[in-house]
Rosetta silent file (secondary structure, phi, psi, omega in degrees, C-alpha in Angstrom):
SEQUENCE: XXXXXXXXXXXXXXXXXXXXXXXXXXXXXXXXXXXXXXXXXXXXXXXXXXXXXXXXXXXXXXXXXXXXXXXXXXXXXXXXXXXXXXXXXXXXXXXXXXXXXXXXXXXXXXXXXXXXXXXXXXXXXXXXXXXXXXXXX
SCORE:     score description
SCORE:     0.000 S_00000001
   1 L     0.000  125.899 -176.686   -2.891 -137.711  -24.450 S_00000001
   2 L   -94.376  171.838 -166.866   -2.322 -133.976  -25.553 S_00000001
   3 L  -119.892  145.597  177.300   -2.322 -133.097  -28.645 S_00000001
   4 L   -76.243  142.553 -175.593    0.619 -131.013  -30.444 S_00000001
   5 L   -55.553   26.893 -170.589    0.440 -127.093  -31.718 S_00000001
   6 L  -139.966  -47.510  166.372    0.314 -128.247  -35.526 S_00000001
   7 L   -50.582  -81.854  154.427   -2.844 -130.909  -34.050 S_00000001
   8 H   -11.463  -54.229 -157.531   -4.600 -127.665  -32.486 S_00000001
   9 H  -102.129   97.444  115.154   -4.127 -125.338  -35.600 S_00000001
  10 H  -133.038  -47.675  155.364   -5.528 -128.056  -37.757 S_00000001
  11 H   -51.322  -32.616 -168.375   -8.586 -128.387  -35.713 S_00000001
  12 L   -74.387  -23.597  178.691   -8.869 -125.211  -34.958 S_00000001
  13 L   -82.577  -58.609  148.419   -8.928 -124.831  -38.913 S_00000001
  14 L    -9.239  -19.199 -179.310  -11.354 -127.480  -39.365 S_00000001
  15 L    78.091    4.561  175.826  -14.050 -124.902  -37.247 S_00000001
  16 L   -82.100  167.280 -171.198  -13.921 -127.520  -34.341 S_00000001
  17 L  -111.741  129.694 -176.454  -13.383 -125.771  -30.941 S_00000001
  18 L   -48.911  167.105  168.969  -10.370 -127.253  -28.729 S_00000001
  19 L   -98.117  130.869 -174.148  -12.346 -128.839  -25.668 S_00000001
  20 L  -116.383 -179.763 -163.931  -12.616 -126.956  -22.987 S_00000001
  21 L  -105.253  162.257  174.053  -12.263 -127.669  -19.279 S_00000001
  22 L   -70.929  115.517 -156.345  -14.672 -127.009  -16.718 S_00000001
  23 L   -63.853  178.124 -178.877  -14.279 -124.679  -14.277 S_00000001
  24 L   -67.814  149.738  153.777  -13.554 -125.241  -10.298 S_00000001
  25 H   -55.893  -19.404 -169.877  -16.048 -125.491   -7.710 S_00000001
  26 H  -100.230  -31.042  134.840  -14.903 -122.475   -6.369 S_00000001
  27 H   -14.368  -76.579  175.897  -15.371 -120.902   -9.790 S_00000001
  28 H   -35.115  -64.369 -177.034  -18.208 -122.379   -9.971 S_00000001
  29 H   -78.941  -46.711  148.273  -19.738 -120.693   -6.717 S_00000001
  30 H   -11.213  -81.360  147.140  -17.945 -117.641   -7.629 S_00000001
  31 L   -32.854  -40.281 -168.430  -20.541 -116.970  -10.709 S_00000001
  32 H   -90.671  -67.357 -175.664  -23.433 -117.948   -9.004 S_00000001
  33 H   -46.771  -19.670  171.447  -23.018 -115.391   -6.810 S_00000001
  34 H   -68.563  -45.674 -175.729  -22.151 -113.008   -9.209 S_00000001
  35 H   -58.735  -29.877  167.671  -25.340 -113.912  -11.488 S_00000001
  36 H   -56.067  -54.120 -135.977  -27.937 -113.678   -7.876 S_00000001
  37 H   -64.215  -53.703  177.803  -26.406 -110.664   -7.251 S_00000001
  38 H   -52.420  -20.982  140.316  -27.037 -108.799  -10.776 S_00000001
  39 H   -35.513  -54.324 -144.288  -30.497 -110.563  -10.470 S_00000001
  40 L   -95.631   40.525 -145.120  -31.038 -109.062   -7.351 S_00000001
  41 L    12.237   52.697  178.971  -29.610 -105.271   -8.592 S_00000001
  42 L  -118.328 -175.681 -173.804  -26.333 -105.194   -7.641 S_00000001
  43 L    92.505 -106.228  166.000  -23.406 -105.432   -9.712 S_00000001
  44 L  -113.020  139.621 -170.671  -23.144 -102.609  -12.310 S_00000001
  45 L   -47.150  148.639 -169.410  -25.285  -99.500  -12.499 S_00000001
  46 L  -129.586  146.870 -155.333  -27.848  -99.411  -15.288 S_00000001
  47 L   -93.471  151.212 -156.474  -28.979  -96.265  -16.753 S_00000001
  48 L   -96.941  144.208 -172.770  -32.349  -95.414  -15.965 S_00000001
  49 L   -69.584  171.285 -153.547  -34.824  -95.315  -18.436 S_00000001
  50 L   -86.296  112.770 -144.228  -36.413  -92.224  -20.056 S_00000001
  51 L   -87.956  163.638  179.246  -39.957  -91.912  -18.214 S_00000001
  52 L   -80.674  125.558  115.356  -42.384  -91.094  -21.648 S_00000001
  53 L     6.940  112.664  171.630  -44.085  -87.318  -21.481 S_00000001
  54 L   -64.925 -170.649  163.714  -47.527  -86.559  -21.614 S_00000001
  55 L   -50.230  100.433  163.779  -49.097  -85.369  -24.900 S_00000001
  56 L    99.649  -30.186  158.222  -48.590  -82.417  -26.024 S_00000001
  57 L   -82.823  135.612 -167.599  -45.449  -81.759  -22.977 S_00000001
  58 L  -146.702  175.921 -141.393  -42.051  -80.923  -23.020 S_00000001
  59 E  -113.855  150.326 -175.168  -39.259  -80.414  -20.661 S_00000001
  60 L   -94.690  155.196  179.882  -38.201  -76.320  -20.093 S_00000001
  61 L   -59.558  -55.681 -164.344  -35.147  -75.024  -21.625 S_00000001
  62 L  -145.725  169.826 -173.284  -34.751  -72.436  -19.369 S_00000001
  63 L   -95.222  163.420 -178.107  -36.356  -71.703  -16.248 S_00000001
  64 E  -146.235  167.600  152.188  -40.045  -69.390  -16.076 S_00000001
  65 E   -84.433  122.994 -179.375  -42.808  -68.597  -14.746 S_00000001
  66 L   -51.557  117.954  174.184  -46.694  -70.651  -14.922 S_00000001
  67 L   -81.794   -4.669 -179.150  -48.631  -67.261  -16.408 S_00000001
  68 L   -68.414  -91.041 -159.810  -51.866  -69.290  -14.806 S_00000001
  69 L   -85.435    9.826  179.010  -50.561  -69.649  -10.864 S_00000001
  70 L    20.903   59.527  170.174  -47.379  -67.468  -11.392 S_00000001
  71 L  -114.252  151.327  175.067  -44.967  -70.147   -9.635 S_00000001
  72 E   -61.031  172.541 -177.341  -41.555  -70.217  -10.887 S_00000001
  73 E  -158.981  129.865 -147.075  -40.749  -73.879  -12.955 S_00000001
  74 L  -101.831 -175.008  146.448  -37.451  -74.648  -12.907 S_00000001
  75 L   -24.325   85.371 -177.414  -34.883  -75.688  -16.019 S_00000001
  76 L   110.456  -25.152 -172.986  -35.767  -79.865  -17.193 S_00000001
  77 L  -105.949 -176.757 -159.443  -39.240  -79.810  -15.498 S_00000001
  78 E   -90.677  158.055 -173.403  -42.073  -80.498  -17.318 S_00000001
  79 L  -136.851 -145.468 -175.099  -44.570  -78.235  -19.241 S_00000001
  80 E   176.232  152.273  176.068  -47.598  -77.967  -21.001 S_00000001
  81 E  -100.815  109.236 -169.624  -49.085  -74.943  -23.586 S_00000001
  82 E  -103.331 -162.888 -168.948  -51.813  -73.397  -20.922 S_00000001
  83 L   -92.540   -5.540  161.453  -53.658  -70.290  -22.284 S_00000001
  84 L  -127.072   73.000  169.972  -50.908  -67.573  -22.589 S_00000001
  85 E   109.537 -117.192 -149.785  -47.828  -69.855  -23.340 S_00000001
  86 E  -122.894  170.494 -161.923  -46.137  -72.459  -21.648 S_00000001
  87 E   171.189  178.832 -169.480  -46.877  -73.335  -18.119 S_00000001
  88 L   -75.075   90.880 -167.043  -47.388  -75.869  -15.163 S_00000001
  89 L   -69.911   30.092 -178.523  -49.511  -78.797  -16.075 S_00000001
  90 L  -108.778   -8.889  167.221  -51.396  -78.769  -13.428 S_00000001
  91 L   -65.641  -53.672  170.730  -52.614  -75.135  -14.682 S_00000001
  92 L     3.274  133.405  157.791  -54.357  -76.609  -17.588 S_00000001
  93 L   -84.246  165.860  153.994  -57.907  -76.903  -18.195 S_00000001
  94 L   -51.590  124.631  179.401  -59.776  -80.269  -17.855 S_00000001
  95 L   -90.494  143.547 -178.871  -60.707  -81.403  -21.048 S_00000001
  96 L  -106.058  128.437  173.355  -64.613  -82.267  -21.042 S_00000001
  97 L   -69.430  167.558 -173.166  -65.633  -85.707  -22.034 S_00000001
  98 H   -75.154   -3.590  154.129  -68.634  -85.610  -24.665 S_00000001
  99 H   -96.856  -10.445  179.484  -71.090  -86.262  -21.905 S_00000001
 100 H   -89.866   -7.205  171.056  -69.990  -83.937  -19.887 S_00000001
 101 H   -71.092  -70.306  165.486  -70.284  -81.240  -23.026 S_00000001
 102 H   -14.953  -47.665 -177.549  -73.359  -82.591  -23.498 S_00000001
 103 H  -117.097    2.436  168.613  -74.902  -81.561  -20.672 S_00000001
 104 H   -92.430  -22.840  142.029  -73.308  -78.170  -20.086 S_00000001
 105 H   -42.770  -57.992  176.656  -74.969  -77.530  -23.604 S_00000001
 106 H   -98.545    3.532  151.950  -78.189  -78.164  -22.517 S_00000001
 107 H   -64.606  -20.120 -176.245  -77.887  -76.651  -19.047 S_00000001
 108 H   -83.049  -34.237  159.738  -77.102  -73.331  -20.936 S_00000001
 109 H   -20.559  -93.661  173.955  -80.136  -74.248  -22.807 S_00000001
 110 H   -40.033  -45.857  179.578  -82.254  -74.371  -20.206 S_00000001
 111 H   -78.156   13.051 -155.429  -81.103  -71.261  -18.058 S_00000001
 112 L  -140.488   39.206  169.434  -80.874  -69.215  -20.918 S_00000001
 113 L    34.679    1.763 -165.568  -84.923  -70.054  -21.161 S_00000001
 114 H   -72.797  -56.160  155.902  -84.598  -71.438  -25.153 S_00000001
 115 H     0.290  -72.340 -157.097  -86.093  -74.847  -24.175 S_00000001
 116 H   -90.113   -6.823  177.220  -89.169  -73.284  -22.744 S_00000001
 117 H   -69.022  -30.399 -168.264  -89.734  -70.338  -25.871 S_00000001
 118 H  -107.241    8.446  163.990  -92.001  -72.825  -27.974 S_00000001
 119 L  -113.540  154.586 -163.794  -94.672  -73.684  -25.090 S_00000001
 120 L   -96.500  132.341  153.021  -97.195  -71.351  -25.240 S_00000001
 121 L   -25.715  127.159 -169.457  -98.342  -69.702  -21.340 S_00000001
 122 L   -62.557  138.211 -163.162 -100.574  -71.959  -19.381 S_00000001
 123 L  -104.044    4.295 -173.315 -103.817  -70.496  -20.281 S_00000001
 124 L   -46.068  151.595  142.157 -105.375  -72.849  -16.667 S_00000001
 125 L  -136.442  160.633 -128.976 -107.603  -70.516  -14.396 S_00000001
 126 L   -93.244  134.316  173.462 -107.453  -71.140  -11.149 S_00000001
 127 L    94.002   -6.257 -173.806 -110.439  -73.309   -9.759 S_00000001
 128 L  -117.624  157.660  175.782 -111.782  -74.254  -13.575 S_00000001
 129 L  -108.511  139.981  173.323 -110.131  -77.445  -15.367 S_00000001
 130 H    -8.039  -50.553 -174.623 -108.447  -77.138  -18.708 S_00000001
 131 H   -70.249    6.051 -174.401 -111.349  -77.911  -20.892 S_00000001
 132 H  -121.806    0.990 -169.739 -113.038  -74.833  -19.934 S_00000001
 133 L   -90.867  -58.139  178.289 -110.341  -72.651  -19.985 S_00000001
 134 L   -64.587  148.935  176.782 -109.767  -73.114  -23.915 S_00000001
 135 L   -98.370  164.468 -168.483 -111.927  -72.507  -26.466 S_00000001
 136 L   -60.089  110.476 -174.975 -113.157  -75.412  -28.331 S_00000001
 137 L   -83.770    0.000    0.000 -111.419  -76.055  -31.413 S_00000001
């Protein structure tokens, strides 16, 4: 039994939603294939996302030259503040972890003999043992 356009705008006023019919198998199949496909990345192109920058990097303006390795860098590729401007970021230095600081402090220590300033010259002579070497405090 249908219902008449004055039944419909009265429902429709009411906030119920006419009922609606269900589509065809061929519909039906229709969809699913659309919805695999856009699963599978086909359908419409999607814009690709922005990849994130290292720290401290930015993209060049214009194009220059790395003042490290003096290779050109082109317009858009990425850069980094090396030690006389902007540059390649593979010019960079290596940042030193705090053990590896650590221990290029006290190698400069050592070769630079400051370790070794507070021992006094071995007073040994050769063929006599220590206790005879010193005098007797």
């Amino acid at each position: 039994m249908g219902q008449t356009p004055a039944q419909k705008a009265a429902k429709a006023a009411s906030g119920q939603q006419p009922k609606r019919k269900r589509p065809g198998k061929a519909q039906r199949e229709a969809i699913k294939r659309a919805q695999a496909a856009k699963k599978a990345g086909g359908g419409r192109p999607t814009a690709k996302k922005a990849v994130p920058l290292p720290r401290g990097s930015l993209r060049a303006a214009y194009p220059g030259t790395c003042p490290v390795c003096l290779k050109d860098y082109g317009k858009g590729d990425v850069i980094t503040k090396v030690a006389d401007g902007w540059g390649q970021p593979a010019c960079t230095p290596r940042r030193l972890s705090a053990a590896e600081r650590e221990f290029a402090r006290n190698e400069a220590r050592i070769e630079s003999g400051e370790t070794y300033r507070a021992q006094k010259p071995s007073d040994w002579r050769l063929g006599s043992s220590p206790s005879s070497s010193r005098p007797a405090r």
